[in-house]
C-alpha positions as CSV (number, residue, x, y, z in Angstrom):
1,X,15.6,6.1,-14.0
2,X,12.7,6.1,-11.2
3,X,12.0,8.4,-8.3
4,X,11.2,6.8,-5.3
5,X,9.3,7.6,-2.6
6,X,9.6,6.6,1.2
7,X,6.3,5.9,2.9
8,X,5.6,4.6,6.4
9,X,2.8,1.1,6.5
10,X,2.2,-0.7,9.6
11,X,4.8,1.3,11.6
12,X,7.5,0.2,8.8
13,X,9.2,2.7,6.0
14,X,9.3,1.2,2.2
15,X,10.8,2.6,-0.3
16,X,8.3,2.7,-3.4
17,X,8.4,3.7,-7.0
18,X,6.8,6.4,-8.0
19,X,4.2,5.0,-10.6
20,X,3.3,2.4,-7.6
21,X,2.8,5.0,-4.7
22,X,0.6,6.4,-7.4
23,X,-1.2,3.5,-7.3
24,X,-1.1,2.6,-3.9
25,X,-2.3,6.0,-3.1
26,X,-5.3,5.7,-5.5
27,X,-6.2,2.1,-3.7
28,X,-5.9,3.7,-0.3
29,X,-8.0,7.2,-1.2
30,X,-10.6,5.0,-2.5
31,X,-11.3,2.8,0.1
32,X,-10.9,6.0,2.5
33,X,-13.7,7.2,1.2
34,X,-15.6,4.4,1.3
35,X,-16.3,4.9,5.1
36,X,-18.0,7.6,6.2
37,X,-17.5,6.8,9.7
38,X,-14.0,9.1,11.0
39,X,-13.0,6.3,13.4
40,X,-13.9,3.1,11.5
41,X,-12.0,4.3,8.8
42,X,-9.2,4.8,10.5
43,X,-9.3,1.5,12.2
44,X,-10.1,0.3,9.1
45,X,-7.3,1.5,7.1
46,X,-4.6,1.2,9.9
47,X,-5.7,-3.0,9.7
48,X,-5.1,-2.2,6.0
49,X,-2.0,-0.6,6.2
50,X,-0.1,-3.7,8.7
51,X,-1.5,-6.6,6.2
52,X,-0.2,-4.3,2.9
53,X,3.1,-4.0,5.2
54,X,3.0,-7.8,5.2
55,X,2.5,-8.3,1.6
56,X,5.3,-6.4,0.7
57,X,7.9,-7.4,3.2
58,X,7.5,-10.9,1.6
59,X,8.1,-9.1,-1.6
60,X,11.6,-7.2,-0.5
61,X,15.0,-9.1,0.7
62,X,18.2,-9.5,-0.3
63,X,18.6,-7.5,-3.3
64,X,15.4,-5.9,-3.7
65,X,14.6,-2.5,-1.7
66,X,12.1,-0.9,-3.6
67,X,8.2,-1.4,-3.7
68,X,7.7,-1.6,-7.8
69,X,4.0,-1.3,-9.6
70,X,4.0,-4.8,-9.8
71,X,4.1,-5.5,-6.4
72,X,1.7,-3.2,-5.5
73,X,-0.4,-4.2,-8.2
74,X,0.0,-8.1,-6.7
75,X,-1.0,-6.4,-3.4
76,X,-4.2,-5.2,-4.5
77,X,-4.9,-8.9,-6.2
78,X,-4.6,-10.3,-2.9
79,X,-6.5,-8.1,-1.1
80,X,-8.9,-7.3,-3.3
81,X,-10.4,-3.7,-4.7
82,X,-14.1,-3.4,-3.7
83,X,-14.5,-0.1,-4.1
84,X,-14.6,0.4,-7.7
């Protein structure tokens, strides 16, 4: 048994695993500190935040509610991890 997590991307609530918002967090901490800029980031990461909302709503449907690690970790394949 999971716990799960409901977070709000791109204006939309998912509910999440918890070992993927883990991971989604990390992703998302890292590239916020990779602008320095207050406003760009947030630009930036609000862009981030609708295409990841994107991702993932072709992930979910009928029978599947919850944001796993995999998805998230098929998220960051697509959108690629920089940062590191």
């Amino acid at each position: 048994m999971k716990k799960t997590f409901s977070v709000n991307l791109g204006n939309q609530v998912y509910y999440i695993d918890d070992d993927a918002y883990l991971r989604l967090r990390e992703y998302l901490d890292r590239i916020e500190g990779y602008f320095s800029d207050q406003k760009e980031r947030e630009d930036i990461i609000n862009d981030i935040e609708l295409r990841i909302s994107e991702l993932f709503n072709e992930r979910l449907g009928i029978g599947k509610q919850v944001v796993t690690l995999k998805d998230v970790e098929e998220m960051i394949t697509i959108m690629g991890d920089r940062t590191k």
